[in-house]
C-alpha positions as CSV (number, residue, x, y, z in Angstrom):
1,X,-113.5,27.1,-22.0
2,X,-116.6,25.2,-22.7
3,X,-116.6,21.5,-23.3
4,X,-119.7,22.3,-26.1
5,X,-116.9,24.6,-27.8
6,X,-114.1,22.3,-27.9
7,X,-113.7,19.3,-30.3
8,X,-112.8,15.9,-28.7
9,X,-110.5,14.9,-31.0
10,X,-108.6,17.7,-33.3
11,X,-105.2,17.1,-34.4
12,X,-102.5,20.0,-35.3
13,X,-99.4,19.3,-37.8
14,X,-96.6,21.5,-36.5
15,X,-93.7,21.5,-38.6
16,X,-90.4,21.5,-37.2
17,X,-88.0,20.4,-39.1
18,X,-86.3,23.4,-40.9
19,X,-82.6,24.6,-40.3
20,X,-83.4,28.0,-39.1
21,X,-81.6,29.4,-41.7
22,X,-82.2,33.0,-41.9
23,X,-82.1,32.8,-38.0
24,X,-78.5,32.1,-37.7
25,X,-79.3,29.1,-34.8
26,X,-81.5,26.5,-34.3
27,X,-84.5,28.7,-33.5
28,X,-86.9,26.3,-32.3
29,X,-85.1,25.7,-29.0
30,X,-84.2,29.5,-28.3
31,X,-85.2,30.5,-25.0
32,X,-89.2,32.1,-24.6
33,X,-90.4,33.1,-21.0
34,X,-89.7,29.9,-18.9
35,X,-89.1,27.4,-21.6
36,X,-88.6,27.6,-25.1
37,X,-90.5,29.2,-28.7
38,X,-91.2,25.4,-29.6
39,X,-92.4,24.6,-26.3
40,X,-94.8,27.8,-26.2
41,X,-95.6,26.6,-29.9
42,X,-96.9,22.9,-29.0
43,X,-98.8,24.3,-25.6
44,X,-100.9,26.9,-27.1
45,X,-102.0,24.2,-29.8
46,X,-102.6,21.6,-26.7
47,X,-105.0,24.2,-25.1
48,X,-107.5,23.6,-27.9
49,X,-106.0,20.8,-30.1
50,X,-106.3,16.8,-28.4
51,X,-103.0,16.1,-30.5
52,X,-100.1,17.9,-31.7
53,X,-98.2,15.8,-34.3
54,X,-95.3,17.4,-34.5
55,X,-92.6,16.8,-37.9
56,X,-88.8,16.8,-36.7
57,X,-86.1,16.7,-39.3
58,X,-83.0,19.1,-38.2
59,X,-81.5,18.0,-35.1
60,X,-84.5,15.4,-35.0
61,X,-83.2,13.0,-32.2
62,X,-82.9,16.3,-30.0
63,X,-86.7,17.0,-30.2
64,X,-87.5,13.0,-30.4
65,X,-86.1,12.9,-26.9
66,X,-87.6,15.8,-25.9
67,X,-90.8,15.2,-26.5
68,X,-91.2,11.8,-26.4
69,X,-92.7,11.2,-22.9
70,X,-95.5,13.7,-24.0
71,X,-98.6,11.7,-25.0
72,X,-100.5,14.0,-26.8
73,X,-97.5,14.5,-29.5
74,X,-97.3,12.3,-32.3
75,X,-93.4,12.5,-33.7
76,X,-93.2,11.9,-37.1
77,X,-89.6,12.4,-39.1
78,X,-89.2,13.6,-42.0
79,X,-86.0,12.2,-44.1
80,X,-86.6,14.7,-46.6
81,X,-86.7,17.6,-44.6
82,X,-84.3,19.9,-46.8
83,X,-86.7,18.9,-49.5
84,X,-88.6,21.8,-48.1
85,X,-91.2,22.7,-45.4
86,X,-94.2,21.2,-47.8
87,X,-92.6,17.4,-47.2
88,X,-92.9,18.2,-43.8
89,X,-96.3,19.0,-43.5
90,X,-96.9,15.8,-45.9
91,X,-95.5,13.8,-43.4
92,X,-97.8,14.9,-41.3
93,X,-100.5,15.1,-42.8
94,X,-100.6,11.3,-43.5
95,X,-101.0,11.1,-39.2
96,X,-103.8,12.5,-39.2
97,X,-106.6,11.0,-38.2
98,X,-109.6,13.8,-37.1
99,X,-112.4,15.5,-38.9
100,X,-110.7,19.0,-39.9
101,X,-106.7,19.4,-38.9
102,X,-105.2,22.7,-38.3
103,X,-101.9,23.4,-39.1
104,X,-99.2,26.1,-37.3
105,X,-95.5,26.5,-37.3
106,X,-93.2,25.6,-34.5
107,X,-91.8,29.3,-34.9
108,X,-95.1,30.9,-33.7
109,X,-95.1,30.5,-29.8
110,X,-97.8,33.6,-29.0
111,X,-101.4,32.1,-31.0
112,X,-103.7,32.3,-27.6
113,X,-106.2,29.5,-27.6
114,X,-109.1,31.5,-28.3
115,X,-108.0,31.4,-32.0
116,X,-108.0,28.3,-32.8
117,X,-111.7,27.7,-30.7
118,X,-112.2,31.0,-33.4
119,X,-111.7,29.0,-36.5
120,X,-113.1,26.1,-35.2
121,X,-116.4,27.7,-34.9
122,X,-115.8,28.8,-38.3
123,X,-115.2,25.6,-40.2
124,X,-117.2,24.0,-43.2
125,X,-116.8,22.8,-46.0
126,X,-113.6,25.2,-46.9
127,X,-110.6,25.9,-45.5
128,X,-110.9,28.5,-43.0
129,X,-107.9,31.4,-41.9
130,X,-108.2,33.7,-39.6
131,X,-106.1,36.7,-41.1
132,X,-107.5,38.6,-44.5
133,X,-106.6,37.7,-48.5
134,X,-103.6,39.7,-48.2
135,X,-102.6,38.4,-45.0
136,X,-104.2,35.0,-43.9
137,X,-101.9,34.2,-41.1
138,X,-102.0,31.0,-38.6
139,X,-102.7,28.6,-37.8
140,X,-105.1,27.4,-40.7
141,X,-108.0,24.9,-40.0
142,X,-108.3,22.4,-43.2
143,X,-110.8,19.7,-43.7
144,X,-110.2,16.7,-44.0
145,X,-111.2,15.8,-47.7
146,X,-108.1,17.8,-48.4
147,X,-105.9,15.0,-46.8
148,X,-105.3,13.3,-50.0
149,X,-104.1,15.8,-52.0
150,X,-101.9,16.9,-49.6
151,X,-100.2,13.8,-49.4
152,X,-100.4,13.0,-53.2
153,X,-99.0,16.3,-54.5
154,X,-95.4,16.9,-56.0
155,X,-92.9,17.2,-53.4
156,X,-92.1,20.6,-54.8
157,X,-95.6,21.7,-54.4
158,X,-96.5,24.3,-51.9
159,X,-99.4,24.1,-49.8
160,X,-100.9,27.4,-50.6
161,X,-101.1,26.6,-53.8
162,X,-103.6,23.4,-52.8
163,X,-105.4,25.6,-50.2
164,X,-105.9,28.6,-52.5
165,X,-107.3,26.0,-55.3
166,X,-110.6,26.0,-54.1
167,X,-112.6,28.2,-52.2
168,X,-111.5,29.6,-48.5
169,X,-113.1,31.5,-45.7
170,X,-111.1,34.5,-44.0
171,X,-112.1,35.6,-40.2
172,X,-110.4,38.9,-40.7
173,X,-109.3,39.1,-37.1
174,X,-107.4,41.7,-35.8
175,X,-104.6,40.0,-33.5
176,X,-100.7,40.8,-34.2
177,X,-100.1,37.0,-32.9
178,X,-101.3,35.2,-36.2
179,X,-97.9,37.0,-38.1
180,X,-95.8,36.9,-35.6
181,X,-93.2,34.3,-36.4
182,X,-89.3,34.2,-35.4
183,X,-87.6,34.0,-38.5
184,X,-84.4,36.1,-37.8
185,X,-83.0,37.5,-35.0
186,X,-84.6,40.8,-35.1
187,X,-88.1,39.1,-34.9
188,X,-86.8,37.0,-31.6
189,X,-85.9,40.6,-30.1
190,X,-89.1,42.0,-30.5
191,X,-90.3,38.8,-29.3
192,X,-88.7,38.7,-26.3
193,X,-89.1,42.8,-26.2
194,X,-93.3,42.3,-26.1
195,X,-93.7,39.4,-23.8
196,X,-91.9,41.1,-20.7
């Protein structure tokens, strides 16, 4: 990839603190080619991103030791994880320390580096997706003027609701991987289904 392209410092808020819920088991750590959905999750950021600040709640010490030896993850925890996934992304978000952020879920282990270098050529002044209106997809690449409100915000609040406040760009790419997340178990069987 060229140097030129790439940002030297970008950071990327993963959240990972949920209780898989609608999954049935602890989703994160299920098993994805040779490691695991998380795993793929936090490398494909780490191929464009310097830092990956990754938000543990659920089974937090698990991922705390897990990750901890990896310096270019930043582990936050989030006490108030079943608050919902917007007060992990606040905790977060307060790490943050580069220009523009992007933020992806820990669910979402196929997003190929090229799309994040995408939306990084895209960025401005507005917060940039790369799906369409009716589908805008992940990750998302937010300035970082918008770091305030983030953290600021009701607990409750969502953070579509602050993105889709102002004014945002779409790429309107064409790539399955920016909706693929494993949610249940019939999304990790078509993932596992497309990636042999």
């Amino acid at each position: 990839m060229d140097k030129k392209l790439t940002p030297k410092h970008v950071d990327c808020v993963i959240p990972a603190a949920g209780l898989s819920s609608r999954m049935g088991s602890w989703k994160l750590m299920l098993p994805y080619q040779q490691h695991t959905i998380l795993d793929a999750s936090i490398e494909n950021a780490l191929s464009f991103c310097s830092r990956v600040i990754l938000v543990v709640g659920y089974r937090g010490l698990e991922l705390v030791e897990k990750y901890k030896d990896n310096k270019r993850v930043t582990l936050v925890r989030n006490e108030s994880y079943t608050q919902g996934m917007f007060s992990s992304i606040q905790q977060g978000v307060k790490h943050v320390e580069s220009d523009y952020f992007f933020i992806t879920h820990g669910d979402m282990p196929c997003i190929p580096s090229h799309i994040f270098q995408q939306l990084w050529s895209a960025r401005g002044s507005c917060t940039v997706f790369p799906g369409s209106a009716m589908r805008p997809g992940h990750p998302v690449l937010i300035p970082h003027r918008l770091k305030n409100r983030v953290i600021h915000a009701d607990i409750k609040s969502s953070m579509k609701a602050i993105l889709f406040s102002e004014q945002v760009k779409y790429l309107e790419l064409d790539v399955e991987e920016i909706y693929l997340d494993v949610d249940t178990p019939q999304a990790y069987k078509y993932l596992c289904e497309v990636s042999h």
